[in-house]
Each structure stands twice: as C-alpha cells, then as structure tokens.
N, C-alpha and C positions, 0 to 999 in steps of 0.2 A: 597371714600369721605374724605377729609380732616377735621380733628376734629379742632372745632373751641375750645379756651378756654371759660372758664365760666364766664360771666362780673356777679359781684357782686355789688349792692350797698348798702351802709349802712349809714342809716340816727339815728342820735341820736344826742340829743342838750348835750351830753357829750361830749364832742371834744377828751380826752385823751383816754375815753372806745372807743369809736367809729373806732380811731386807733390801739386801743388792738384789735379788732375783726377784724382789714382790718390785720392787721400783721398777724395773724394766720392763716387766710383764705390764702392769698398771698403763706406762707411757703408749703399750701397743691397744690398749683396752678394755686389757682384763681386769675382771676382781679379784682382790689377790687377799689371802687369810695369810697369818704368819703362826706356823706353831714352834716352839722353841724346845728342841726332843721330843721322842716319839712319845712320851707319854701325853706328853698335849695335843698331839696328833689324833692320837686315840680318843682324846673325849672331844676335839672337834669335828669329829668324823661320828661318834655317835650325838652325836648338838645338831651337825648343820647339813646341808645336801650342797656337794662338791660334783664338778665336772672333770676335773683333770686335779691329779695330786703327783707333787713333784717330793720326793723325801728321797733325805741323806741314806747310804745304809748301814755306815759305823756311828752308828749311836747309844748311847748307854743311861738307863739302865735296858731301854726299849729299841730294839734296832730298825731297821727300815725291813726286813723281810719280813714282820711282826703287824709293821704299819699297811703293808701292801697287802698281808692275806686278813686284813682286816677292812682296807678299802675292799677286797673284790668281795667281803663277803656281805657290808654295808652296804655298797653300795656297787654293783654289780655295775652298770654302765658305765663308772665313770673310768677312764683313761689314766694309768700309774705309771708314770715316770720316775726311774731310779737316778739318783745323782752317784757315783762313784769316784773313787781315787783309783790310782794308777795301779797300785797291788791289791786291789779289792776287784780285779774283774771277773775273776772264776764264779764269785757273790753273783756278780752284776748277770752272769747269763743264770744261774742260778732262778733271781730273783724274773729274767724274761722267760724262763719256765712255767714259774709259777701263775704268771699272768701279766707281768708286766709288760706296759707296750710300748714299752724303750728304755735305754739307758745313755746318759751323759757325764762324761768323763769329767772331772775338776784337774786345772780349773775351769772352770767354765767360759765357754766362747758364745755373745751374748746373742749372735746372729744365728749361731744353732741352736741356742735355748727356743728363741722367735721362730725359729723353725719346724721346730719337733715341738711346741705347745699349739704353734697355725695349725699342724696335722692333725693332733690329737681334737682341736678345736674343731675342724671341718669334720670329722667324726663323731663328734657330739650333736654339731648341728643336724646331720642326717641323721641319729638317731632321735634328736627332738622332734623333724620333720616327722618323719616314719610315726611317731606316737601321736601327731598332733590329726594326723590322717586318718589312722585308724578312729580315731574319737571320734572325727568328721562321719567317718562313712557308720560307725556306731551310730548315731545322736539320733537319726530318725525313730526306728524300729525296736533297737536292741541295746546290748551293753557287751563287745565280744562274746555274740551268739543268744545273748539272753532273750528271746523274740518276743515281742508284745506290745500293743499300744492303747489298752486298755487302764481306765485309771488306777485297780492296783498295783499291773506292772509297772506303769508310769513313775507311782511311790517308790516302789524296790529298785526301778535304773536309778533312780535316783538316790539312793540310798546307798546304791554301788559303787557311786560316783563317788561320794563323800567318804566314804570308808577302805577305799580299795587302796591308795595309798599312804595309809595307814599300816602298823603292824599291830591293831587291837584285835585280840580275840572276836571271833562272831558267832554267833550260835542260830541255825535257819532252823525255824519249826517250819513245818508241812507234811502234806498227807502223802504216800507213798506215790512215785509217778510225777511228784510235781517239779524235777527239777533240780533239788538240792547240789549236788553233785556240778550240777553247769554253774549253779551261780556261785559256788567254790570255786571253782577252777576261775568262774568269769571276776572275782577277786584275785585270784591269785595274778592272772595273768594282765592284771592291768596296774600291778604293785610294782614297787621297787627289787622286789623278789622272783619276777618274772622269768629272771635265766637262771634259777636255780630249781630243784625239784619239786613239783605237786605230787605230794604224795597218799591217794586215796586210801582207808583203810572200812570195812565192813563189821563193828563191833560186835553185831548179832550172827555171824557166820562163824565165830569161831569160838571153842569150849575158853574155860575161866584162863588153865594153864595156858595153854599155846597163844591166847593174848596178848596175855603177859609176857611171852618169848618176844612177840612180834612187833609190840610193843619197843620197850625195851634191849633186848638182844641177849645172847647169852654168850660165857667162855666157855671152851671145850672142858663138857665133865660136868656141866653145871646138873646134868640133871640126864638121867637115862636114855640113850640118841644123841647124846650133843656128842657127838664126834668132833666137830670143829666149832671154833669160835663166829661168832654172826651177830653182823648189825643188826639193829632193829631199826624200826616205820621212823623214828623220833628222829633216831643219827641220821637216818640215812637222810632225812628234810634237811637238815642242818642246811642254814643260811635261806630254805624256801617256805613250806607252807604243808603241812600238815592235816589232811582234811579224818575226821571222824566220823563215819555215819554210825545212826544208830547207836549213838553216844548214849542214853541213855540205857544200855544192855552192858555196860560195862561192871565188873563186879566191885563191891563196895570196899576190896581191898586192892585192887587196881586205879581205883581212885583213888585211893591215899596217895599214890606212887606218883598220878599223873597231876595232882596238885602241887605234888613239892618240886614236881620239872619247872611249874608256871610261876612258881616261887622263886627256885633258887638257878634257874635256866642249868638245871645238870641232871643228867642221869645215872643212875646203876645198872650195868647188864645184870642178869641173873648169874650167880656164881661167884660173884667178887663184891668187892666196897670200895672199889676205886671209881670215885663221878669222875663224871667227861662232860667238860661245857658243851650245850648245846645254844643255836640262836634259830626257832623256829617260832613259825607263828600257826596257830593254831586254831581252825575253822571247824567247828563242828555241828550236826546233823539230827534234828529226830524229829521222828511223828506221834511222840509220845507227848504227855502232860508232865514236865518234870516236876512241876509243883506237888502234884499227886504223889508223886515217887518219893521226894523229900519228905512228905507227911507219911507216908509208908515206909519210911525209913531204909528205902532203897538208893537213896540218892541222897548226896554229899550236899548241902548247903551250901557250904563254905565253895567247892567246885563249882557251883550250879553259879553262882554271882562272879567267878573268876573267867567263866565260858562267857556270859554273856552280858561282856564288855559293850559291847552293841549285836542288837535279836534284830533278825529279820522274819516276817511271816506272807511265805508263798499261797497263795490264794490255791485254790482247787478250782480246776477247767472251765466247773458250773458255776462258779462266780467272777469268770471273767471271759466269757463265753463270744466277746466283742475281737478277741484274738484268735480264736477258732479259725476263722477264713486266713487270718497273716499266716498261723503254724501250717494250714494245709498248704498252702505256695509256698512255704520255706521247705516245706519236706518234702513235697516235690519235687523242688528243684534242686535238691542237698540227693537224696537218692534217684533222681533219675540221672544225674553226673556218676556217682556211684558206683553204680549198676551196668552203667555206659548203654542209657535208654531213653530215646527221643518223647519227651510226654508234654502234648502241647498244652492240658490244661485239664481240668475238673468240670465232668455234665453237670447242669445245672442240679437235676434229681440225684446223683451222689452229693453234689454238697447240701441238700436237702438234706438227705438221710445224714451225714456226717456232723450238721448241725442238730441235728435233732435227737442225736445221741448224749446221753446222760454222762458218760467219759468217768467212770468210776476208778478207772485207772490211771486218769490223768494225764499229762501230757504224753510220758511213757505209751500209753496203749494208743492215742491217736497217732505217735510217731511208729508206731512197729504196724498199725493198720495199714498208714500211709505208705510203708516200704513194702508191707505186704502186696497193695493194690497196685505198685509201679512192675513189682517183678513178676506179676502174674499177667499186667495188659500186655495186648497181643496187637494192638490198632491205636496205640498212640495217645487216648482220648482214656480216662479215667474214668468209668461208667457205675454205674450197680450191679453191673456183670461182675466187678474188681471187686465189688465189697467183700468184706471176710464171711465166714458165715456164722461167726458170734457177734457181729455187726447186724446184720441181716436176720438173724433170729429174736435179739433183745428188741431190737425196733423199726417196724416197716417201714418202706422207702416212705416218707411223708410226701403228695401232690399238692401241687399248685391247689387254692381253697376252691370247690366245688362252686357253682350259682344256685344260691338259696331260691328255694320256690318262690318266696314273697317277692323275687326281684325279675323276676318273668317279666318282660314289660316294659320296665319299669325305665325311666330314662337311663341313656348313656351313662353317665355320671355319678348315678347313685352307684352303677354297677364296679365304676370301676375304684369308686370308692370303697364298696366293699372287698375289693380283691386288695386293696392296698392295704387296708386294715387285719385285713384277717391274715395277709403274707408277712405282715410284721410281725403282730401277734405268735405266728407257728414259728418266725424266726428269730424271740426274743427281743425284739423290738433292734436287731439289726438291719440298718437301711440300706448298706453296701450287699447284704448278701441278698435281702427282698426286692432290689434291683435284681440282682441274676435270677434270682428263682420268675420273675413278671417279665426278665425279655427289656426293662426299660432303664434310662439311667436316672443314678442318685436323684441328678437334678430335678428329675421327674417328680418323686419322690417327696422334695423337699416343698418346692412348689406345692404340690398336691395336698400339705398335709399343713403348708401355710393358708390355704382357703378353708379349710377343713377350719382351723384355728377362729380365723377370721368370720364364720359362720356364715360363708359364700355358698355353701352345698349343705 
C-alpha cells in the first residue's frame, strides 16, 4: 500500500502563529493548509479533504467550536485538535466533549505540538490501512456485501466505486428483490459519511400524512397526537445518508417539500416556519418507470433530474444468472454462521434445481430459500429434501441430461459430447456449475469444448 502524506489544517485568526505551526508541522512532513479565521476554515474544509485540523477557539466572527462541529460533521475521520489559551479551558474540555481529540495550551510547546499531531497521525494511518483492506478483500466478488461476478454486476461495482465517495444524489431502479437497499447502504458505507447514520425509509408503507411527519418531523400540537415534539428520517441523517425506497409513491405535495431540502439544505417540521440546516445526502429507490409517472403527472420533473444525479440499474437474477452459484455459497455461509450450523456444501441435484429456477423474487427470495434450506437440514449436506416447497412445486428437481436413443452405441465421445452440451445448455450455458452437475472439472469442460470448436469430434 502506498503511504499517503498527512494533510494538516490549521486555522487560527493569527496569521504569523498560524504559519509558525504550518512551518514546523511541514519540517516533520506534513502538508500543512493555513486558514486565517474560522471562516476560511469553513470553506477549506468544505473545498478540500483534511486528516488532522488544528484550530484556535477564540475567533471571531467564527469560533473554533463552530469549526470543530463542522470538521466532524465533513469530514468524520479526520483528528480535531483544539489550540487554547490559559482562561479558555472550560471551552477546551468543552470542545473534547464534542469530539475533539485533544487540546493544546498557548503558548505552544513545538515538541508537544509534534507529539499530539505524530498521534493523531498514527491514527489516521490505521484508519487508511483498515479502508485500504477492506477494498482488498472487497475487489474480487463484491463491493461491502454487494455479491456478483457477472458482467452486469461487474458494471454496478464499478459504478459503486466511482460514486460512493461522492456526496451526489443516486437514484437505483430495479425490480423488487433485487437488492436496492444493500447497494444503498454498500454506498453509504464506503463514503466519507460512513460513521454517521444510514437511514432506511419505506415511501409506499406509509399513508400521505404520516410521511410527511416522518419525513420532516413535527412540534408538539402540530397536528392531532403530536403530544411531543419529534425528529424526522431527514434530521435525524443529518451529516449521513438518507436512503428512500419506493421513492416514486411519494405524494406530489411532498415532493414540493423534499426538493426545496435538496435546494436549500433546510427543513420545516410540521407546525412551525422555523428551517433547520440540514447536510444529508440522499439515495433513492424504485421499481417503477418514473418517466411514466412524470407524463402522468404523478411525478415532479424538476425532482426526478435532482435524484438522479447518477442512476444505477440492478439487473434481475434471470439476467445474471452466472451469480446464482457465488449467492448460494455466500448465503450459506452468512446463515449457516447465523443459525450457528455446520453446512458443508450444496448436492449437486439442489443446485440443479436452484439454478433452474426462474427467481421471480430475486435475490430476496433465493436468500430467504437459502436460510430456509440451512434451518431445516438435519445432515449437514443441503439436499432436495431442504428445498422449499414453492421451490419444488414451480419447478422439478432438473437430472443430469438422459442418453438419447440415437447414441446407443455410438462412440465414447460422441456420448460425452452430448452430456456436455445439453449440461450447459440446462445450466444456461454456466460451465462452473455443469462441472458439478457432470462430476468433472471446469478444465474438463473447457478443453472439451475447445475440440468441439476446433472440429476434432
């Protein structure tokens, strides 16, 4: 892994100290930014990405408690170092309440400064490490959980990658089942946003009013039941991530409301006129055509191009059917830990049948089959005994392909030509699982089907 250097920023309305502590920082190796008052502070922190922020906290018009709950709310990782004076220390535990992860007295002693930014520094590096790993052990399969190795999914990790840290709007169409929901979260949790709140909401579960409560929030009185005052889904994301499902169920006067948040980053509870800045980013969900909706006049235009900053679109099971075998081993192995139950693997005839299933429900209903089948085996071994029996009734265990009468006889080779062809054929032309279903490996397979090419058989 390549070690990145340490960006430093140091805000303090002394402009000549402010440079004494970027010069000494600099000689130990750091990058060092200089902001001169917090209000410079504040738009270098929304400009640039900082690892440690050292800031005064009598500054005026903007003080350092102002600047700190602004780094942790930008930028959540990074390390806030308070500078204080001698009758400012009530401030300074204050300000390590809030989240700071230290304070230093003025004047400043330049061998504790080096000390307490080395800490904060060796604390960054581990959380760089931590993030550079998890990417590692991501990069094959998935994207934090997103499982696939098929070329649609291929596009969508990818796509995940480029957008996740980002704080653009995203908007996933896809069919019910497929997912949406993970690859929200599998954004949210690989952003700058990360240690702040994901917070799921269900647009179509809930009537026009209580949306808009839920939404929103309301003050006590606002409205018949409001006994006490209550956040809403919006406030309560504040600084994280905001997922919408079923965003298109939303009513056409609740979209007014929820554009002017992505406008003017503020909300109204219900009850009052008092906005409350918010900073959330917002990821939303449907399995609907919203173009449709827009021409139907169901659907806000102007919202509709605000969501989707960047679209992603989740394929359905049956067109990408080359993942089927990766999700059954992942959901075995994720519920048989679970469940706390030894499950060495999948007969070959369930994953017959399990490939052979049309997955109308989509990943959803292969994962709840799949937990199904682990909580009910009795013998370790995941068989057709374990199949569901709305598995088992939509579609027969499918066998290995019979031998056709014309090949009675007939040489070796032809025969097993035809078992290789017609085993792909029944297994959508996947060659890892028409290996398990024939008993033989890939390699066999590949070989076999390079003579076949070559016009040796």
């Amino acid at each position: 892994m390549t070690e990145q250097p340490t960006r430093v920023l140091v805000v303090d309305d002394d402009e000549p100290h402010a440079e004494t502590v970027a010069e000494s920082l600099e000689r130990a190796g750091y990058v060092c930014s200089v902001a001169v008052g917090g209000r410079e502070g504040l738009r270098l922190l929304a400009e640039q990405e900082f690892d440690i922020v050292l800031t005064d906290l009598v500054m005026e018009p903007v003080g350092g408690l102002e600047v700190l709950a602004t780094a942790r709310r930008e930028l959540p990782d990074a390390e806030v170092v308070v500078l204080t004076g001698h009758a400012t220390i009530k401030t300074a535990v204050a300000a390590m309440q809030a989240g700071a992860a230290g304070y230093l007295q003025k004047p400043l002693d330049i061998q504790e400064l080096r000390a307490v930014v080395d800490k904060a520094s060796q604390t960054q590096r581990l959380v760089r490490t931590n993030q550079q790993l998890r990417k590692q052990l991501d990069e094959r399969f998935g994207f934090e959980g997103v499982v696939g190795n098929s070329g649609p999914m291929r596009t969508v990790i990818e796509r995940l990658k480029q957008i996740a840290p980002t704080s653009a709007t995203v908007l996933i169409h896809g069919e019910s089942g497929t997912g949406k929901e993970l690859v929200a979260k599998a954004i949210h949790t690989n952003s700058p946003r990360r240690n702040k709140p994901f917070v799921p909401l269900n647009c179509a579960a809930l009537s026009d009013n209580v949306l808009e409560s839920e939404l929103f929030g309301h003050i006590k009185g606002a409205f018949t039941g409001a006994d006490r005052e209550r956040k809403g889904f919006i406030e309560h994301a504040n600084g994280g991530t905001l997922f919408l499902d079923e965003v298109g169920d939303i009513p056409l006067s609740t979209q007014v409301k929820l554009l002017r948040v992505l406008e003017s980053g503020e909300i109204v509870r219900m009850g009052t006129n008092e906005p409350i800045k918010v900073n959330v980013r917002l990821i939303s969900a449907t399995n609907r055509d919203l173009t449709e909706a827009i021409n139907a006049g169901t659907f806000r235009s102007d919202l509709y191009h605000r969501l989707k900053v960047v679209s992603i679109r989740l394929a359905p099971l049956r067109e990408r059917r080359d993942d089927v075998p990766l999700l059954i081993d992942h959901f075995v192995k994720l519920f048989g830990e679970s469940h706390g139950k030894t499950v060495r693997g999948v007969s070959p005839a369930a994953r017959r049948a399990l490939m052979a299933h049309p997955w109308p429900g989509n990943v959803r209903e292969l994962r709840n089959t799949i937990e199904s089948m682990v909580v009910i085996d009795a013998d370790g071994l995941l068989d057709v005994d374990d199949l569901t029996e709305d598995l088992m009734a939509s579609q027969p265990v499918a066998e290995a392909p019979a031998l056709a009468g014309s090949l009675v006889g007939r040489p070796l080779k032809e025969v097993e030509k035809h078992y290789i062809l017609e085993t792909l054929k029944m297994t959508g032309g996947n060659r890892e699982e028409a290996a398990r279903v024939l008993g033989i490996s890939e390699r066999t397979i590949y070989r076999a089907l390079d003579r076949y090419q070559k016009g040796e058989l």
